[in-house]
C-alpha positions as CSV (number, residue, x, y, z in Angstrom):
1,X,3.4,10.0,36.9
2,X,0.3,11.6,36.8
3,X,-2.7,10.9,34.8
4,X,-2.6,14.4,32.8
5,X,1.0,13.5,32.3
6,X,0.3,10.5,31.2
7,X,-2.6,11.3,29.0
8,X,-0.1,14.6,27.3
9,X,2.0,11.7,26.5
10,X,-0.7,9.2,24.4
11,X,-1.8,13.0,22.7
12,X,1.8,13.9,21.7
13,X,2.2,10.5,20.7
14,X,-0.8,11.0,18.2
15,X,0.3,14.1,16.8
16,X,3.5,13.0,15.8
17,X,2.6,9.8,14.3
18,X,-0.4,12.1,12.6
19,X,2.3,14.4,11.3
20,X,4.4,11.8,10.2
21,X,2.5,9.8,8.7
22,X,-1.3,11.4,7.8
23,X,-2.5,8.3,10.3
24,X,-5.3,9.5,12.8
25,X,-5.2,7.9,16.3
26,X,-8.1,9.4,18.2
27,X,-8.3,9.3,21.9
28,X,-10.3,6.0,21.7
29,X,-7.1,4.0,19.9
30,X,-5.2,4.6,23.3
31,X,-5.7,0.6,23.9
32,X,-4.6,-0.1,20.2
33,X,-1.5,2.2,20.4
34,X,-0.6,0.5,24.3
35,X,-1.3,-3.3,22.7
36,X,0.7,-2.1,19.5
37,X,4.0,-0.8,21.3
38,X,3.9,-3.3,24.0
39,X,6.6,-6.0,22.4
40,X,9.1,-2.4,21.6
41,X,9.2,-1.3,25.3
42,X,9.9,-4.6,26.8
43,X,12.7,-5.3,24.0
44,X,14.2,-2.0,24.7
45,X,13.8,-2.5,28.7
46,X,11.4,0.0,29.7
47,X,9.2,-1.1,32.4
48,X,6.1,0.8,31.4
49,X,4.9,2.7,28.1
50,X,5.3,6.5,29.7
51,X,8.8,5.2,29.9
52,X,9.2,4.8,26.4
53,X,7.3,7.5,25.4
54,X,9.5,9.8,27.9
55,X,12.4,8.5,25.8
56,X,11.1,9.2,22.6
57,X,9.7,12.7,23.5
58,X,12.4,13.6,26.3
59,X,15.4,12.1,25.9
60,X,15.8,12.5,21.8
61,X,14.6,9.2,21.0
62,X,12.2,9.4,18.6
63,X,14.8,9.6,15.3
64,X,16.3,6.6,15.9
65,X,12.8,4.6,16.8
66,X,11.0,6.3,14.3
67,X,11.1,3.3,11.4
68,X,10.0,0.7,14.4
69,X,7.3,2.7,15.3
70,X,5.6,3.7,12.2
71,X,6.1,-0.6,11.2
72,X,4.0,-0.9,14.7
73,X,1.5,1.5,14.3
74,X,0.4,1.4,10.6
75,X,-2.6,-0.9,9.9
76,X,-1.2,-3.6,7.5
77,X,-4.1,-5.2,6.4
78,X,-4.2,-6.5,3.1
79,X,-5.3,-9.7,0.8
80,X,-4.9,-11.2,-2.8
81,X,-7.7,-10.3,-5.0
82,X,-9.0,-8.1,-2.0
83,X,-12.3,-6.2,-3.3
84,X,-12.1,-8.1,-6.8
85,X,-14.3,-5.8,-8.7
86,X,-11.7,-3.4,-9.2
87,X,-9.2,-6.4,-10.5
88,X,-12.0,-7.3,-12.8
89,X,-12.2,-3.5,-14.2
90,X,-8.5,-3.8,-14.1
91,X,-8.7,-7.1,-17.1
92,X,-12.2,-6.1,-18.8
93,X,-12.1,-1.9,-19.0
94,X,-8.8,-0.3,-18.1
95,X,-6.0,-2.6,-19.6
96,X,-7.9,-2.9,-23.2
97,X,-8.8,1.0,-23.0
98,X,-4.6,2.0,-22.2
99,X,-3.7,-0.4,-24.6
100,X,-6.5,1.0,-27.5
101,X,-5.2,4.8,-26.9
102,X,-1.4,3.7,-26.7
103,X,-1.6,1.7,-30.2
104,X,-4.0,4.7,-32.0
105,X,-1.4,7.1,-30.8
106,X,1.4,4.6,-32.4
107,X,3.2,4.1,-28.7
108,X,5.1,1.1,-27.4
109,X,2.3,-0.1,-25.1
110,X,3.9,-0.4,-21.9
111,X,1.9,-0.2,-19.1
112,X,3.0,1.7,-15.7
113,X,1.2,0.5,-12.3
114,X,1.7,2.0,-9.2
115,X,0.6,0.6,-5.9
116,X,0.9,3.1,-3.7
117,X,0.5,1.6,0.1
118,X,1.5,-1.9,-1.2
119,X,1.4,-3.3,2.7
120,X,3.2,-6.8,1.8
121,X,2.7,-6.8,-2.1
122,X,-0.1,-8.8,-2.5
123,X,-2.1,-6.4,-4.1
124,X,1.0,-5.6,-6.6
125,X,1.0,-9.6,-7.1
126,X,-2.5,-10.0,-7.6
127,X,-2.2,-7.0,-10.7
128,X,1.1,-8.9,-11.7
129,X,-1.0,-12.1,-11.9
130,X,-3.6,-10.7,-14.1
131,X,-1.8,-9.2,-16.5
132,X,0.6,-11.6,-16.9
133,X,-2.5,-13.7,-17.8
134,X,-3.9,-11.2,-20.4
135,X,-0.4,-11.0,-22.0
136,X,-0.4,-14.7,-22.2
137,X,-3.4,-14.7,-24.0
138,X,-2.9,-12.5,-26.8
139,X,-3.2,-9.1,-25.3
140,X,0.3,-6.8,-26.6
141,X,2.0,-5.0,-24.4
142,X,4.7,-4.8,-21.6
143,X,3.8,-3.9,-17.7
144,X,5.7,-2.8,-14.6
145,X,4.5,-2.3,-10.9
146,X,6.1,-0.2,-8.3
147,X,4.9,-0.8,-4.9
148,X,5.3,1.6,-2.6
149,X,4.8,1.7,1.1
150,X,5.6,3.8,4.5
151,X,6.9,0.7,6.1
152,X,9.8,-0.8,5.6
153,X,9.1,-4.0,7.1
154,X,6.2,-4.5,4.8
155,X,8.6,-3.2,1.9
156,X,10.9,-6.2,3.0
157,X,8.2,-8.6,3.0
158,X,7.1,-7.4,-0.6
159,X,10.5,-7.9,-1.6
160,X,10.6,-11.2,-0.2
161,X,7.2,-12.5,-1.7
162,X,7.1,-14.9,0.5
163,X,3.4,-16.3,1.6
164,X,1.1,-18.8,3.8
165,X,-1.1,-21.0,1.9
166,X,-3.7,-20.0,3.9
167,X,-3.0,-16.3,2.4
168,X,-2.8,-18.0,-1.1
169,X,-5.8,-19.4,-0.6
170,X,-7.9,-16.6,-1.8
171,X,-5.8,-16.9,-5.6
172,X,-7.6,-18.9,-7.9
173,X,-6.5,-22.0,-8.4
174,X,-5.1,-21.9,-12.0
175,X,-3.3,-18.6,-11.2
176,X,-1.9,-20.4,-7.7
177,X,-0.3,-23.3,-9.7
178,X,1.1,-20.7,-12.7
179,X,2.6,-18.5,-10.6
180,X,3.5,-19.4,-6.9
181,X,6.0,-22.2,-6.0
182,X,5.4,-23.8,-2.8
183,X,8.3,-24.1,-0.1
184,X,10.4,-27.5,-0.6
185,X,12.4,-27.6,2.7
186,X,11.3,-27.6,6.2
187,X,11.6,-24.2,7.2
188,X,9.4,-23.2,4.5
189,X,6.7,-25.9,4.8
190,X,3.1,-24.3,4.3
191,X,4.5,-21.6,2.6
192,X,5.1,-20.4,-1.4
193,X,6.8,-17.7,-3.2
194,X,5.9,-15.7,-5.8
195,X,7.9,-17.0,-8.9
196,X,10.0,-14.8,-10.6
197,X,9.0,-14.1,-13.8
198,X,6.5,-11.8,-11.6
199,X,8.9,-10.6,-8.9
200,X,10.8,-9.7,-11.9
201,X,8.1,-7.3,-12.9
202,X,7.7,-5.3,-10.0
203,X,9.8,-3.2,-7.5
204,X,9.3,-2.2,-4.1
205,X,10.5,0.5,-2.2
206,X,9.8,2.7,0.6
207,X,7.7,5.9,0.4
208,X,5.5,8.4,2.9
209,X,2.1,9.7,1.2
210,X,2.9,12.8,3.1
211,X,5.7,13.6,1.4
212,X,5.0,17.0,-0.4
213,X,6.4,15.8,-4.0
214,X,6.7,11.6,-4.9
215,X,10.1,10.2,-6.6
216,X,7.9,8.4,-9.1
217,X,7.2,8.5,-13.2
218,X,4.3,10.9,-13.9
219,X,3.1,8.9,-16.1
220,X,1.4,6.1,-14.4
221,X,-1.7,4.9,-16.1
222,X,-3.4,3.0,-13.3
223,X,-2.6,3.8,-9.5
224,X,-3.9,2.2,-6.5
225,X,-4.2,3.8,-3.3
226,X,-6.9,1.3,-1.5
227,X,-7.8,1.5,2.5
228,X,-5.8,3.9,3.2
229,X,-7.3,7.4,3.0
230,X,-9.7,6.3,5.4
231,X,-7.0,6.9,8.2
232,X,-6.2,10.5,7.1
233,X,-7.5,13.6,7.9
234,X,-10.0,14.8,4.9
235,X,-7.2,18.0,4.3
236,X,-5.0,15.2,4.0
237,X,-6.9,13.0,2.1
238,X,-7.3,15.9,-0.5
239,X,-3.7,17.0,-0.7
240,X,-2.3,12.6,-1.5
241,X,-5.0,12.7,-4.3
242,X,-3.7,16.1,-6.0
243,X,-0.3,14.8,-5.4
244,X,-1.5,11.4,-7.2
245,X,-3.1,12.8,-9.6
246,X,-0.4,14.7,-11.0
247,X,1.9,11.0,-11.1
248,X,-1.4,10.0,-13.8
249,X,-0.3,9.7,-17.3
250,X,-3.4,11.4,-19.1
251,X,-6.8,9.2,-19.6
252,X,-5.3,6.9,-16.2
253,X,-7.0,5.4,-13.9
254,X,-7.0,6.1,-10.0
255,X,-8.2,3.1,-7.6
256,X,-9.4,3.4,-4.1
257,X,-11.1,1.9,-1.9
258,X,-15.0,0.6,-1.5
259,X,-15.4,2.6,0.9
260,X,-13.6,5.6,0.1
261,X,-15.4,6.9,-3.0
262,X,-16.1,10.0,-1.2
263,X,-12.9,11.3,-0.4
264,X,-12.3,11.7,-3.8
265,X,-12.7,15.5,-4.9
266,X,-10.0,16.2,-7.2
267,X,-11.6,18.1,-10.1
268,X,-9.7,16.7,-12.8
269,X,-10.5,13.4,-11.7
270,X,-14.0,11.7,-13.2
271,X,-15.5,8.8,-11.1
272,X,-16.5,5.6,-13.4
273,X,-17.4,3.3,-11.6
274,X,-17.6,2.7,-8.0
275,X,-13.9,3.7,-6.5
276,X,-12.8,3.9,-9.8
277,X,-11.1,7.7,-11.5
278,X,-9.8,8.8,-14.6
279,X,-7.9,11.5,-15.1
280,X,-9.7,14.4,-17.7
């Protein structure tokens, strides 16, 4: 095959997966995309990536391999307690402000969270962890999480809520002992789950940010989309916020990440704090 051919292939590739999924892969993630797929064609028996990606684009591949290549191309990285200012905002400003409004407006306080690219539900367990904590010490109200994700592998994982120690590691103690249990047979040495008075509380389920309308509530009061804008296009970018924003109960809070502050342009959402929105 020759190079241009080759090289049409690796561009298709990133259109689609653009299209698809609102993920850029610029000419200089050829080596992450070729590293990423690698495994796929030699399970499927291709001898060569322009193989696969003849059978995908060619031979009307492509429906049946989409799910297994969006799991292998989307970036899945993710912590507990990742960039813990916003957790902190989360305890000290956002959940006593939504619980303030709900009781002066006489509501049932029940609080909606939405994670929005949950990866493998560690940042819906971390909020899980919190709040179960300030409910426990006197704060009133009831809370639910939705995670929601375009992979379904990572969807399964959340499900599962399943984790290393070494992943664990970066919970706080106190909160490790409360609400993980660690693995009591072989096969799940050096591992814990989440326990499930929390997995009770959330639910995960598969969903694409470039969907043009969101089967969720639109009356979420806090919403988390962290690290993940930074892989769209900015006309992308703008048109997942609009569609966020309209999901935000009034007065609620959007979350994203350190770095992404500036993507934010959405003029019916006012920036508090670093990363940090609330709906006018």
């Amino acid at each position: 095959m020759s190079l241009s051919r080759a090289r049409s292939y690796h561009d298709h590739f990133a259109e689609v997966i653009s299209r698809e999924t609102g993920i850029k892969l610029p000419s200089g993630k050829k080596v992450m995309i070729e590293s990423r797929l690698r495994r796929r064609v030699q399970t499927l028996g291709f001898t060569s990536l322009d193989e696969y990606f003849r059978h995908l684009f060619e031979d009307g591949g492509f429906g049946a391999e989409r799910s297994d290549v969006i799991d292998l191309i989307t970036t899945n990285k993710t912590d507990f307690f990742r960039e813990p200012a916003h957790f902190r905002c989360l305890v000290t400003d956002m959940l006593p402000d939504i619980i303030d409004r709900k009781q002066r407006l006489n509501r049932t306080v029940d609080l909606k969270v939405w994670s929005a690219a949950c990866s493998d539900g560690s940042e819906a367990y971390t909020a899980a962890m919190l709040l179960e904590e300030a409910a426990r010490n006197g704060m009133a109200f009831q809370y639910a999480i939705l995670g929601t994700d375009i992979s379904n592998r990572m969807v399964a994982a959340a499900r599962r809520a399943i984790y290393t120690t070494q992943a664990l590691a970066l919970v706080p103690e106190a909160l490790r002992t409360r609400y993980t249990m660690p693995g009591q047979t072989e096969d799940m040495r050096g591992m814990a789950r989440i326990v499930p008075a929390l997995r009770g509380k959330t639910n995960f389920t598969h969903l694409n940010l470039m969907d043009d309308s969101y089967p969720v509530d639109q009356d979420v009061d806090i919403i988390f989309l962290r690290n993940v804008l930074i892989y769209f296009e900015p006309e992308d970018q703008a048109r997942v916020i609009a569609r966020l924003a309209r999901h935000l109960a009034p007065k609620g809070y959007l979350v994203v990440g350190h770095s992404e502050s500036m993507t934010v342009k959405q003029p019916n959402l006012k920036q508090l704090t670093t990363a940090v929105y609330q709906k006018e």
